[in-house]
N, C-alpha and C positions, 0 to 999 in steps of 0.2 A: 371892348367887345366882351361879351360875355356867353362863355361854352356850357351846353345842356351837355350833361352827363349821366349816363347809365353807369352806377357803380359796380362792383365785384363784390356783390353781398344779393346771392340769392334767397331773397325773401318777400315774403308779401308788401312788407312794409317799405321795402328798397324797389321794388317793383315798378320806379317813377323817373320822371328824369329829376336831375338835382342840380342846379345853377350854380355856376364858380365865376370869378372874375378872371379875365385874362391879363396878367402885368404887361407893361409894355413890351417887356425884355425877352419874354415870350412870343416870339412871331412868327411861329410854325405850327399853331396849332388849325388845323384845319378839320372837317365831316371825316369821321374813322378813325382818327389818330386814338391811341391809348396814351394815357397820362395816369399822373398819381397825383390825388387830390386830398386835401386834411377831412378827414371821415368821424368827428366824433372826436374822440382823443387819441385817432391812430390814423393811420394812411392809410390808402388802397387804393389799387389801379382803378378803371374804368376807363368808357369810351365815351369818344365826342360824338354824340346822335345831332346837333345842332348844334349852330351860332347864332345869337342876333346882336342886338344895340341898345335893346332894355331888357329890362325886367319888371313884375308884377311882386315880386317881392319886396315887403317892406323894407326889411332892416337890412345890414351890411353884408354882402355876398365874400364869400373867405375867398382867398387868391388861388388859382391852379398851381399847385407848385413844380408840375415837371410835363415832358413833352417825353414817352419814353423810346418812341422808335426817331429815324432822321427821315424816314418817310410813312404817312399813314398808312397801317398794315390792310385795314378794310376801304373800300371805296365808298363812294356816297351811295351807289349800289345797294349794296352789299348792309349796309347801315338799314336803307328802307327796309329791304328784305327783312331784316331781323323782324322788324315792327309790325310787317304783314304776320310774321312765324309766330310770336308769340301769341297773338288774335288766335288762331285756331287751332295750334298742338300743344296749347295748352304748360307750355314750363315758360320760365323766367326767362327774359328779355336776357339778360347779361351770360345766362347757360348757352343763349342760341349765337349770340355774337363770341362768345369762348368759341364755341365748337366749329367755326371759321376761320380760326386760325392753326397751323401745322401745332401738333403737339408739344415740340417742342417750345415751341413759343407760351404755352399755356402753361409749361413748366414754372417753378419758382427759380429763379438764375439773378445773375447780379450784371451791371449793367458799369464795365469798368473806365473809365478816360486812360488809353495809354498814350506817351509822347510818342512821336513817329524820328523828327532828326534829333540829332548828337546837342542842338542846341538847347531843346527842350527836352532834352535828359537830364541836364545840368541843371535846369529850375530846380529852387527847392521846394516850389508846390510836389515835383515828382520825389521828391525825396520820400523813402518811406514807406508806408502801406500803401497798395494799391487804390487808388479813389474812386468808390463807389457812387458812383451818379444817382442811384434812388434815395442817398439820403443827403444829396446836394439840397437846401432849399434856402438859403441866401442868395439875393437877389443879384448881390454882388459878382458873387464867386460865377452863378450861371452866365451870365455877362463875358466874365474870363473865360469861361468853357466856349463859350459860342466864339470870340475872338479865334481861340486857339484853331478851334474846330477849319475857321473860315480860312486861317492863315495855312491849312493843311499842316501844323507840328503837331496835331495830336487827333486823335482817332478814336472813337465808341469801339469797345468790343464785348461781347457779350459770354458772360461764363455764366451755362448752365450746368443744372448738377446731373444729366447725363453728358456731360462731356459736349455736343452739338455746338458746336460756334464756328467760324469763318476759319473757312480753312487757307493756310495761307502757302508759298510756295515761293523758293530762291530762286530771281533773273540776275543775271548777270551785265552786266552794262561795259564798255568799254572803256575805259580813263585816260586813252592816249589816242594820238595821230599816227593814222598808218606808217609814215614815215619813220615814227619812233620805234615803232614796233617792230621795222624791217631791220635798223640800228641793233635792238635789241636780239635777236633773234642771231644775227651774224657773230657777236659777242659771246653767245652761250654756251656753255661749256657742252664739249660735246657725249658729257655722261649722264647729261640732265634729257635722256629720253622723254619721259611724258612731259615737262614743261614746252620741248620741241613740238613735241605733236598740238599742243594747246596752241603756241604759237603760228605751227601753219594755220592751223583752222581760223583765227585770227583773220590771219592776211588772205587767205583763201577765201573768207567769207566774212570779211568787214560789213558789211552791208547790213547784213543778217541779226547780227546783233540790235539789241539784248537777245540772250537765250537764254532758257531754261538750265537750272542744273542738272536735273535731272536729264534732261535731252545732250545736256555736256557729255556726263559720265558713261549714259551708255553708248551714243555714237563715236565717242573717242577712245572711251576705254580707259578713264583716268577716276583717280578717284577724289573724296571730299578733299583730300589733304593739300591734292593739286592746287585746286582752286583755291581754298586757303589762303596757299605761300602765295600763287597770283593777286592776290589784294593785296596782300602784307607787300608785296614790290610795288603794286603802284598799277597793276596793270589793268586790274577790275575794278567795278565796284559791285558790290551786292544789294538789293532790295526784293525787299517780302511783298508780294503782291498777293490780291486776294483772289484765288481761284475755287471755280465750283468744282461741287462733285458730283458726277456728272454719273449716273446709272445706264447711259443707254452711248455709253463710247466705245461697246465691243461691238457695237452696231454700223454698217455701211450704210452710207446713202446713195440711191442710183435716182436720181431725177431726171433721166430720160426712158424710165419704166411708163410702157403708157399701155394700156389693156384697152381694146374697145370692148365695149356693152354689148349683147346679145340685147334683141327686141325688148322686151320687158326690162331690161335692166333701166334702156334708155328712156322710154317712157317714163318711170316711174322717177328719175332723176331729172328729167325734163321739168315737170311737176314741182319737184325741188327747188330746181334751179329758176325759176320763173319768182318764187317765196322770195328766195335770195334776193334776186337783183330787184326786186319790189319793196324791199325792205319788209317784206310781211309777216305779222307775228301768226303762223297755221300751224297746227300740229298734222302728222302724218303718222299714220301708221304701217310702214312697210312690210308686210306677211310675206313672208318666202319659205319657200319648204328647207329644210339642211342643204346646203352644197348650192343654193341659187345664187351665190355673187352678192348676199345684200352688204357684205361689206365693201365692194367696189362701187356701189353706190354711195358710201358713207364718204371712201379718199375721194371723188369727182365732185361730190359734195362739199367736199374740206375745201380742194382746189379752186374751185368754184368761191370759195370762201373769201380764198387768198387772194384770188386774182383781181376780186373787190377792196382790198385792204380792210376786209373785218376779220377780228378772230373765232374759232373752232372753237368747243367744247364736246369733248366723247367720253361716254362713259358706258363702261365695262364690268358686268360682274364679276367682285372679288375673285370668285371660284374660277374665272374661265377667261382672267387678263395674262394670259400667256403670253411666255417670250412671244410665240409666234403674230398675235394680235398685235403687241408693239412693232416689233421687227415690219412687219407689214406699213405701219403709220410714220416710221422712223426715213424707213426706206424710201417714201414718196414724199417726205414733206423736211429731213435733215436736220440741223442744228435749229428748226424754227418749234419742234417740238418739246413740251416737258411732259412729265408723267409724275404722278401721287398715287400711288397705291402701298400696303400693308409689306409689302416685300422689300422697300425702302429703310436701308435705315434711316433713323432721325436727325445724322445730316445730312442727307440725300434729301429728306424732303424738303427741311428748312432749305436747303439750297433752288430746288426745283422751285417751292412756292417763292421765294426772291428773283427768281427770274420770271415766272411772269408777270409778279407784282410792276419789274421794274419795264416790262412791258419788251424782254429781249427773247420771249417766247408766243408763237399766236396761235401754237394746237396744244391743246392739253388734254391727252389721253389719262383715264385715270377710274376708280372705282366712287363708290356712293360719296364719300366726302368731297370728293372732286367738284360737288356741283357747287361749292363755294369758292372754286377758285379765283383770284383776285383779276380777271380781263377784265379789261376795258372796250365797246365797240365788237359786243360777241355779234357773228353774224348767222353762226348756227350753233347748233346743240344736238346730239346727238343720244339717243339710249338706246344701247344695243341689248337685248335680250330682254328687253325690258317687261318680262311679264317676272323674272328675278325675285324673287321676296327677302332675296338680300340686300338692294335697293330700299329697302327700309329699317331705319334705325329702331332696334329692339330699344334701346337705353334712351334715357332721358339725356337729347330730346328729342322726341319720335317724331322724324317728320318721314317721309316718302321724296329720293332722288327725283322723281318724276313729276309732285306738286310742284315743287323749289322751281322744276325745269320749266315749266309751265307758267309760273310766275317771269322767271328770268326773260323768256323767253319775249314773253307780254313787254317787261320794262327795255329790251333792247329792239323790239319789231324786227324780230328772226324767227326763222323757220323752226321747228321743234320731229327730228324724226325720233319715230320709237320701235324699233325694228324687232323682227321674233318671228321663227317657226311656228311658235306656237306661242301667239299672243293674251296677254291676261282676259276674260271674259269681260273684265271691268271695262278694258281699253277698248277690245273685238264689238262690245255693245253701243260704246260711244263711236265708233267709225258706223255702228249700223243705223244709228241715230244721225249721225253727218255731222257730228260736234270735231270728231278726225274725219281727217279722208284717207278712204283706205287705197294701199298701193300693191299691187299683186305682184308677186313671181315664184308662175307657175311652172318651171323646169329648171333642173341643173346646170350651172352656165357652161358645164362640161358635154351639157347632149345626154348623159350618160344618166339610166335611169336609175330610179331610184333601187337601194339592195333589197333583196329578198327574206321576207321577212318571215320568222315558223317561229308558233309557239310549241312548247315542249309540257306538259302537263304533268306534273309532279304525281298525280295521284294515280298515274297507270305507266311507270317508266321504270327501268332498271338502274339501278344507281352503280356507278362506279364506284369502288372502296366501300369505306363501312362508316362515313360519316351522312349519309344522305343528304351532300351539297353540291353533288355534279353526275347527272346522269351518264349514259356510255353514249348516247346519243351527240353529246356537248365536247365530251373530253374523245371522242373516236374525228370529230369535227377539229378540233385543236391539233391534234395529231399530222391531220393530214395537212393543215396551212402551215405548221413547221418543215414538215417533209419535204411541203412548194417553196421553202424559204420567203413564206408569208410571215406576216403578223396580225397579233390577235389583244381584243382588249375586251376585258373580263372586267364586268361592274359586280360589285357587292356594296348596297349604302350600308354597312358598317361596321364600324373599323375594331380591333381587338383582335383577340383568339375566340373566347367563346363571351357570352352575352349575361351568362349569371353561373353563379354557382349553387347546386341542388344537392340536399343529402337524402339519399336516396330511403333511410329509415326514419327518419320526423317529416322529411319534406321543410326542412330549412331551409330558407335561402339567402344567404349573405348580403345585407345593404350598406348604404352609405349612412352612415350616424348623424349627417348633416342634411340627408337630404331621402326624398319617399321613394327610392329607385334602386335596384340591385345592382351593385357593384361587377363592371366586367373585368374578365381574364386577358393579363396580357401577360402575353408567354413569353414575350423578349424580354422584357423587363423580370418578369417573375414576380409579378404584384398584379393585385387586384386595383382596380381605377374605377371612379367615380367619374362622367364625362359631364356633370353637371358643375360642380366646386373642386373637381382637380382634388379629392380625399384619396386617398395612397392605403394598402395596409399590402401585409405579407398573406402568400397563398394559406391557408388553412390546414393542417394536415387532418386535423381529425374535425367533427361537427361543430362548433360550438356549445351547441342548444341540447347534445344527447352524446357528446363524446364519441360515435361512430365513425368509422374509416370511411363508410360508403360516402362517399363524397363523387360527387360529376358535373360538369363542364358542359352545360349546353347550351344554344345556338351556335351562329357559325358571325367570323369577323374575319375580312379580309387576312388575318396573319396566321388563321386553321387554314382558308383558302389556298394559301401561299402551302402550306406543308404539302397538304393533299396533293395539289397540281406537283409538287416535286417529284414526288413517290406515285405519282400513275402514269406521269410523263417524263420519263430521267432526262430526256434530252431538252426538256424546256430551260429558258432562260428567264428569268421571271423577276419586274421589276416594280415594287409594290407602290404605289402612290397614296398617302390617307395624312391625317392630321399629326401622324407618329411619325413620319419617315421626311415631313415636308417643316419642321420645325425651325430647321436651321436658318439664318441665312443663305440664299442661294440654291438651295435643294431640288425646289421646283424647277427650277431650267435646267439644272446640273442629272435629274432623275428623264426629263424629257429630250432634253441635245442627246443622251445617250441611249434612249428609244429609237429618238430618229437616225441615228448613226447605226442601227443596227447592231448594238452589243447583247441586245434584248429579244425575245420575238413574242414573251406575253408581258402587256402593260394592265396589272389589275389593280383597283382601286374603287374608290370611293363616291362620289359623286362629282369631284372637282375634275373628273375627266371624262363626264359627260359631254362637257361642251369645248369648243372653242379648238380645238386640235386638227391637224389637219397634214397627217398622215400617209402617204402614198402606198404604203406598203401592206396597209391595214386591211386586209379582209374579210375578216370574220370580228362581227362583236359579240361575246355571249353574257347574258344579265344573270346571274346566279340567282337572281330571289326576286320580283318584279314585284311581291306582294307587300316587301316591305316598306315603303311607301304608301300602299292603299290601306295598311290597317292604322294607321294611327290616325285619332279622334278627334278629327277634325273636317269641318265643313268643305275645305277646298282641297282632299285627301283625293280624290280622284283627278284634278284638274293637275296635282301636282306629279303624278304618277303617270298621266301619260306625255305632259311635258319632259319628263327626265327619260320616260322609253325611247319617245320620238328625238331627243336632241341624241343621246347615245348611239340610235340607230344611225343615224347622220355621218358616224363616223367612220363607217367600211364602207369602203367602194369610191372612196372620191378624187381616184385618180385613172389608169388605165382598165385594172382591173376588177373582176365583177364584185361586189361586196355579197355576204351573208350574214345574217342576226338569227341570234337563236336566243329566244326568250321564254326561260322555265319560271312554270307559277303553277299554283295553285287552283287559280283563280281564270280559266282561258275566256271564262265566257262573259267576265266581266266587262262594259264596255268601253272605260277606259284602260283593258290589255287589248280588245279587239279590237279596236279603230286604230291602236298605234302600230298596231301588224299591219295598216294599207297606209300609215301615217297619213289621214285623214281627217286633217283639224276642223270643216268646216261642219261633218260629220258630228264629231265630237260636242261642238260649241252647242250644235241645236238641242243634243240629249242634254249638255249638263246644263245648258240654259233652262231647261223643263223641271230637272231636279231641285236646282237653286228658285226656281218659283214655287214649287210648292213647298219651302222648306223656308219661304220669305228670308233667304239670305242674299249678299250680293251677287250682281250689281243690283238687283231687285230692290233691296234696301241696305240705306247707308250705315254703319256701325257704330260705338265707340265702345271699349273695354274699359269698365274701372275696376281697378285691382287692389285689393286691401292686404297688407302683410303684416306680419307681429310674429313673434317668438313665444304669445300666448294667441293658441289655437283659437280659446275663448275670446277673447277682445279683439281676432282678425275679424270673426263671424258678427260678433255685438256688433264695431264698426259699417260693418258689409250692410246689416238692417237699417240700421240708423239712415245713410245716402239711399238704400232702396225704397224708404217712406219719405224722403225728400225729393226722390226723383219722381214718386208714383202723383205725389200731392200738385206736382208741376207743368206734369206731361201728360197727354190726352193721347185717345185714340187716333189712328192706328196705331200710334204709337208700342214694341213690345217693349218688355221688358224680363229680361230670363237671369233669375238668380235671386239672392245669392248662394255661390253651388262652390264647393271647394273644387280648384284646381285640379285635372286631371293627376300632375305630378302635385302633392298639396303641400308638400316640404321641401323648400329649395335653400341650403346655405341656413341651414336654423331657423329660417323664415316660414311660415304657414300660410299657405295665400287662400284665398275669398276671390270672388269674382262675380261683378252683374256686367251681362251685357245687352246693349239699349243699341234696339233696331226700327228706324222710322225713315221716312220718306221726305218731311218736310216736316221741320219741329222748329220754328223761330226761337224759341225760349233754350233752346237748348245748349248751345252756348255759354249763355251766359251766367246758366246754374249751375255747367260743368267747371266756370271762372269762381264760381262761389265756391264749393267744392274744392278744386283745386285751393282756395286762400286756408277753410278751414282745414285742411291739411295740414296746415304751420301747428296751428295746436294740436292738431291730433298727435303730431311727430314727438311731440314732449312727451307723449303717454308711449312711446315704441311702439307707436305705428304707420306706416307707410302707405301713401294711397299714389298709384299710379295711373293716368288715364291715356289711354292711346287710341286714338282716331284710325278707324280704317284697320283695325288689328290686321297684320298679314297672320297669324296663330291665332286661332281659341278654340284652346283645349282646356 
């Protein structure tokens, strides 16, 4: 047989598949599997994309020299998909199959044989250094590996260089007959306390056994030492078994939780469910205002799933996969669900994604990379908020969670929902087109209407303090939800103390030296930050640029917020949520369990607690600055501004009591602040549908960005001309084409970026010039520079 292979050499020229022979000895290799193949005059991984029985190659095809998982990490799936990905977003075949596997996995790690019994300890193959399996490639020696393997005396384990490998765990097994053990026990000296208690438990619960060490020492109350001397007599035996790590075990499962649907709910899953059991590959797009139940539709949907024997895929944006979203999915569906998201460690996910590889998981809840999870037999798919522009991969390689879905969807004939308050215009056009069908719910599954909404108009208001970031109006309103032993959640997008530094006699302003942006104030720390390359320096005491003291601190960042609110409200409790406080492992749930526990009564923060919360106690929302969102330069700068009002507001009132939102701007008469005061989406869509047409952006016309970088300004721009006289000589009307215009931020990390962006309706050719393009990149990169081309840019600034 003979395997096609995608190597691990992103480049134009490796860009192909490349044909190996398969030795006999080899008989695992199967569609997906990663191997190490001789490459030139060195080795390199890749993947098996095909098999066949010949080849069209003349001369002698070189041997595959290794197999490196013991099961294929990608699916035959999963395999196609790459090959549809790299056709239209444009990066290398071998980047898009990497970036389907947990990171760990993508790490460099060594790949060890260790013996398992006492018999194959004593071989003196184990003698010695440990045996690194990647550089086995005698045909011989693999032969005896796979024996051993088969015989169960020795075992793959995998050391990578963060640490991430199989985690293992001591059972304990029993080595005698009850009978013996009652013998022994009546013998025992009567000072030998813990061995006594070890022994009842024994006779007590023979049965039971093997057990845990762990579960030994704390139910008994003995320690390692115990157990120990127990082997060393004869009485146990020990083995390391391989246990996962498990992220979602502080979680209970209650499966006899069963909610019935309110009217719309049930319709709209009826619709669903029909998809389902028809095997039909439709997309849906579920519109529900905040607080409508559409994620009860999502578990009925799941259920629904199960009760077929296909599996679930959900996915959740990064920003708003809260405890409470899991805990929701954990709670109705139990040890059958896994979860991938950024708040994992890297053995937590290598463990998660092993179980559903191995197919002992059939929901998998998770963020944008999740849509490559390894199921088999998906029967639905889910995008929850999906108008999210975090769902799209900025990095190479840019694809959109929601193409992938769309595709997957297609190769498994499942339903596809994409659910949102306030759905992308892209999505909202295609349901009005009938390419979705769109699914309504119009009320709160609570009855309970929606909160009342006032905007606050910065330009005619009394400001509380002397920073003008909280009128009395906002902070007289917070006041009083404390006083009712309410709660209150306070948006600022963003995060710091103050947002630049000004001297107030040159009009200096302090930047990042790596990048075109002014450095913000962070007062915890007592450094100035760069939130573009993570650049650091110390506060300034005097100008730089004129030696003056006048130095000043202005905008406002969530961590001035925090001060003010102390000192105008002593009695507040205030617990700050942003990319500085939520660093750690564990932070995020550890900052929210203690919200909802009531240690707290204002939750202020950043945008990541816009969505997904769900609160009882919460009252009052109030948005400190609504405008910041609308000023930044970009086309869908309004669409993104009243989605983050409208989901924010969602969050008071969504239990017994009444909610209220107080939203201060600038800006009252703007029409994405006014529509999100009666949160009126449908409102909305028809005005910015209007704007986006006369402005021929999407959905009106489809996109692509190409983006030119270098560390000479001069040779990003030369670059940038050269592809706009190639693209001009290529492409026909209506075709536009705008640029090349330096980047709004033009310096990022040393880098100097260029930018044309090409907007047309139906352009055949287009494609394939972007593939040319993309190859002469390979040279141009020799010269230090960087050409990036993203499909559907969710940014262009």
């Amino acid at each position: 047989m003979i395997a096609q292979v995608i190597v691990d050499v992103a480049s134009k020229q490796t860009d192909r598949i490349f044909e190996y022979n398969i030795p006999s000895q080899l008989d695992d290799v199967a569609i997906g599997s990663r191997v190490v193949v001789p490459f030139g005059r060195r080795k390199v991984q890749g993947f098996v994309v095909g098999l066949s029985k010949t080849t069209s190659f003349q001369g002698k095809l070189k041997d595959l020299l290794l197999v490196v998982d013991e099961m294929p990490p990608l699916t035959p799936e999963l395999v196609k998909l790459s090959e549809k990905m790299a056709q239209d977003i444009f990066s290398y075949r071998i980047t898009i199959l990497q970036s389907m596997l947990p990171q760990v996995m993508r790490a460099n790690y060594r790949k060890i044989l260790a013996p398992i019994d006492d018999e194959a300890k004593q071989m003196p193959y184990f003698q010695g250094e440990p045996i690194d399996l990647n550089k086995v490639t005698d045909l011989k020696e693999i032969v005896f590996i796979k024996k051993l393997l088969r015989q169960n005396k020795a075992k793959v384990e995998y050391i990578v260089e963060n640490k991430a490998h199989k985690k293992t765990e001591a059972v304990f097994y029993l080595a005698k007959e009850k009978n013996e053990f009652i013998e022994i026990y009546e013998n025992l000296r009567k000072s030998a306390k813990k061995q006594q208690i070890l022994l009842l438990d024994i006779l007590n619960d023979y049965n039971a056994y093997p057990k845990r060490g762990k579960q030994l020492q704390e139910e008994l109350n003995i320690s390692s030492a115990v157990l120990k001397n127990a082997i060393e007599k004869g009485w146990l035996l020990k083995k390391e078994i391989e246990v996962y790590r498990n992220p979602l075990q502080h979680l209970k499962s209650d499966f006899h939780k069963k909610i019935t649907l309110n009217h719309d709910q049930q319709s709209a899953f009826d619709e669903i469910k029909s998809a389902i059991n028809q095997n039909k590959s439709k997309t849906f797009l579920l519109e529900g205002i905040t607080g409508s139940g559409k994620t009860e539709v999502y578990l009925h949907a799941i259920q629904e799933t199960l009760n077929s024997n296909r599996t679930a895929l959900m996915l959740v944006p990064e920003i708003s996969l809260t405890p409470q979203m899991v805990r929701q999915v954990k709670e109705r569906f139990g040890s059958s669900v896994a979860v991938l998201h950024s708040a994992l460690s890297a053995g937590e996910k290598y463990d998660e994604w092993r179980r559903i590889r191995r197919k002992e998981a059939q929901v998998v809840v998770g963020a944008r990379s999740a849509i490559f999870a390894p199921l088999d037999n998906i029967g639905l798919i889910v995008i929850d908020e999906e108008h999210e522009s975090s769902y799209k991969q900025e990095d190479n390689p840019r694809y959109h969670a929601r193409d992938v879905a769309i595709l997957r969807s297609k190769f498994h004939n499942c339903p596809l929902v994409l659910g949102s308050a306030t759905p992308s215009l892209a999505s909202r056009a295609r349901a009005q087109k009938g390419l979705y069908e769109l699914l309504k719910l119009n009320e709160r599954a609570n009855k309970k209407s929606l909160p009342e909404v006032n905007l606050i108009d910065l330009k005619h208001v009394e400001f509380a303090g002397g920073q003008f970031d909280l009128s009395v109006e906002l902070v007289e309103a917070i006041k009083a939800k404390i006083a009712k032993k309410e709660q209150v959640i306070l948006l600022l997008n963003r995060r710091g103390f103050a947002s630049f530094m000004l001297c107030r006699d040159c009009g200096f302003v302090l930047k990042c030296p790596n990048c075109d942006i002014s450095l913000t104030f962070h007062k915890d720390t007592q450094q100035m930050q760069c939130h573009y390359c993570g650049h650091t320096e110390s506060i300034p005491r005097v100008c730089p640029r004129c030696n003056s003291r006048k130095i000043r601190f202005l905008g406002t960042g969530t961590q001035k917020v925090q001060e003010e609110i102390t000192e105008l409200v002593p009695q507040a409790k205030i617990l700050r949520m942003d990319v500085d406080t939520t660093r750690k492992k564990g932070s995020y749930k550890r900052i929210l369990d203690s919200f909802g526990r009531g240690d707290a009564n204002i939750l202020l923060g950043t945008q990541m607690i816009a969505k997904g919360l769900d609160f009882p106690n919460v009252t009052l929302v109030g948005v400190i600055n609504a405008d910041t969102s609308l000023q930044i330069p970009a086309y869908n700068a309004s669409e993104k501004t009243f989605d983050l009002l409208t989901q924010v507001a969602g969050r008071a009132g969504r239990a017994d009591k009444t909610g209220q939102v107080l939203i201060q701007t600038y800006n009252p008469e703007h029409y994405a602040i006014k529509l999100s005061q009666s949160q009126d989406y449908e409102a909305f869509y028809r005005h910015e549908m209007q704007v986006r047409y006369q402005g021929n952006y999407p959905p009106f016309f489809f996109t692509t960005l190409v983006s030119i970088a270098s560390k000479n300004e001069q040779a990003a721009a030369k670059e940038a001309f050269l592809i706009k006289r190639k693209l001009m000589t290529k492409l026909h009307q209506p075709t536009i084409i705008l640029g090349p215009t330096p980047s709004s931020i033009t310096k990022i990390k040393n880098q100097y970026y260029y930018q044309i962006l090409v907007k047309y309706k139906k352009e055949p050719h287009l494609n394939q010039i972007l593939h040319e393009i993309q190859d002469d990149a390979q040279l141009a990169k020799k010269r230090g520079l960087n050409v990036y081309i993203d499909n559907e840019p969710e940014k262009i600034i």
